[in-house]
N, C-alpha and C positions, 0 to 999 in steps of 0.2 A: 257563702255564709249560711244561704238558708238552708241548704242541702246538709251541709256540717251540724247546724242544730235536730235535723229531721233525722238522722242515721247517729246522734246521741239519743234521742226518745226513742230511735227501736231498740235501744239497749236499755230500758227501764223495764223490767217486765209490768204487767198490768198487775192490778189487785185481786186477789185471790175473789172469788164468791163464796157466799157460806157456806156452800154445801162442801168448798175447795178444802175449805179451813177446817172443818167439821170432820173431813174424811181424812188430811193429815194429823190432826190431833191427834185422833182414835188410833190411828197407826204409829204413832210413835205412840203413844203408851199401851197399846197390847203388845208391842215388836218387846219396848223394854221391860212388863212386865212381867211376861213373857222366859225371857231372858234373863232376869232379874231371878226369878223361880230356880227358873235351872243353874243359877253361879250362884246362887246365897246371895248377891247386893246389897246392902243396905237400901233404906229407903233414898236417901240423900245420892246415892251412886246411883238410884236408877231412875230418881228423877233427872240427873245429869245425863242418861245414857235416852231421854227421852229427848232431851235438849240438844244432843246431838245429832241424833235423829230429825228431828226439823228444823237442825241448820241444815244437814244435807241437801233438803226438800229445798228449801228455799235455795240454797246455793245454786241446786239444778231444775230447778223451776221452767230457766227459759227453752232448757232444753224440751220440754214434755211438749209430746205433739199428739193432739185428738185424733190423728187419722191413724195415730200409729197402733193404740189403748186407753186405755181407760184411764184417768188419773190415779184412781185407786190400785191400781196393776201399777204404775208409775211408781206409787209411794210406797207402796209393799217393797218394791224390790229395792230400792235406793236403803228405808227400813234395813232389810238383809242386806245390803253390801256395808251400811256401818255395823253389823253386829260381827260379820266377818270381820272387820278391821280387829275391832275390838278385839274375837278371840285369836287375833296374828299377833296381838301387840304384846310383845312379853312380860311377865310376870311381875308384879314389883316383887321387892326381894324382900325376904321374909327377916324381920328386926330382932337379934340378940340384945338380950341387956347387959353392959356391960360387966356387971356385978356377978354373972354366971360364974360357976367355978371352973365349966369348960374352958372359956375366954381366959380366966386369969392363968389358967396352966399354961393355955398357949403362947399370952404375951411371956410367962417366965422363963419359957423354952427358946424362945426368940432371939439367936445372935447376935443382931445388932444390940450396937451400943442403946440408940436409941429406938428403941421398937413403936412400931407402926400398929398404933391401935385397928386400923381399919383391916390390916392383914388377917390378925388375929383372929375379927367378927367372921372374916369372909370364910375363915379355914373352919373357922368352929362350925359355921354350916355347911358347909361343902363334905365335912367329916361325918355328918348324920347320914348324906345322904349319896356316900361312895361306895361300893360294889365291896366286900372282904378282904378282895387281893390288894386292891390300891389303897384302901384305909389302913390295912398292914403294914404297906408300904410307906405314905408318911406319916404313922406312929415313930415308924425305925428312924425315918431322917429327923422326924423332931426330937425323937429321946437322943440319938446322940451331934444333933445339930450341924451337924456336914452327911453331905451327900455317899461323901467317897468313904466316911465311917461306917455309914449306914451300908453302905456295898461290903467291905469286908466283914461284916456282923453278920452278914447273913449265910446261909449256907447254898446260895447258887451260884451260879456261873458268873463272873462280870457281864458276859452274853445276855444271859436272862436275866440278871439284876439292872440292865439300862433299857429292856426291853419292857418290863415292868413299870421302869421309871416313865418313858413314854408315853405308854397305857393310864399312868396316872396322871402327866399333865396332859394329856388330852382327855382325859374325865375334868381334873378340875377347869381346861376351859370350859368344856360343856356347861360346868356349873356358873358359870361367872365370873371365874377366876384368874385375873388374865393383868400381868404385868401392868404397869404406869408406862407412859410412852417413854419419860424419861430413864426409865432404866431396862426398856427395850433398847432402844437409841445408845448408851452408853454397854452393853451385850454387844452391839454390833461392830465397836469400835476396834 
């Protein structure tokens, strides 16, 4: 029993010292203001992104070993592995309002009976920011609302018109634009 309580107290780590606390402070906020300069952040984001920053510290605290560096060399780089995170972590996705005129065209173009507002949002940005050839391309599917319309409208090849087609759903994956599970699941049947 005693040994049980002695090998839980090596897993508390000790109390920082001031100078500990003093040297992480500093380094989460020049890391996030730093950071904060160069992405535009608001104030409120980058005192969040300074906050994450010394949770990381603390998280891996017990790992920091004096014979290995410095603390301050410790806390720099753990700093830099969250600000990498950060810029891995994808985009949020940039907000249409519903009331655009873009949107309302696209919901009126929309086949279904009941049209899917959120399709709508997604396409209307996905359409700002598609290559020529593929925004061509579903301009022609949504003006005449099937696919296989859209293929004989055009003047190429069925070859080249599904080869096109391709090219543009793997553009609007790229963008984010990517089926519900349920009606992938129901595709497959």
């Amino acid at each position: 029993m005693k040994d049980r309580k002695h090998q839980d107290s090596a897993h508390i780590p000790s109390a920082w010292s001031p100078e500990h606390t003093r040297v992480a402070l500093a380094a989460a906020r020049y890391h996030a203001q730093r950071f904060a300069r160069r992405s535009g952040l608001t104030a409120p984001d980058r005192d969040d992104l300074a906050q994450d920053i010394l949770l990381a510290i603390v998280e891996a605290q017990q790992r920091f070993d004096p014979s290995r560096g410095a603390w301050s060399t410790f806390v720099a780089t753990l700093a830099r592995r969250v600000l990498i995170d950060r810029c891995r972590r994808p985009r949020a996705p940039d907000f249409v309002s519903l009331d655009t005129p873009c949107v309302a065209a696209l919901v009126a173009k929309l086949p279904a009976q009941c049209p899917d507002i959120d399709v709508a949002i997604v396409l209307a940005m996905a359409v700002r920011d598609l290559p020529k050839a593929p925004q061509s391309l579903l301009g022609d599917i949504l003006a005449h609302s099937d696919v296989s319309a859209a293929r004989d409208s055009r003047s190429t090849s069925p070859a080249t018109f599904y080869r096109e087609l391709h090219d543009l759903r793997l553009w609007l994956r790229a963008l984010g634009v990517r089926p519900s599970a349920s009606s992938a699941t129901a595709a497959r049947r």
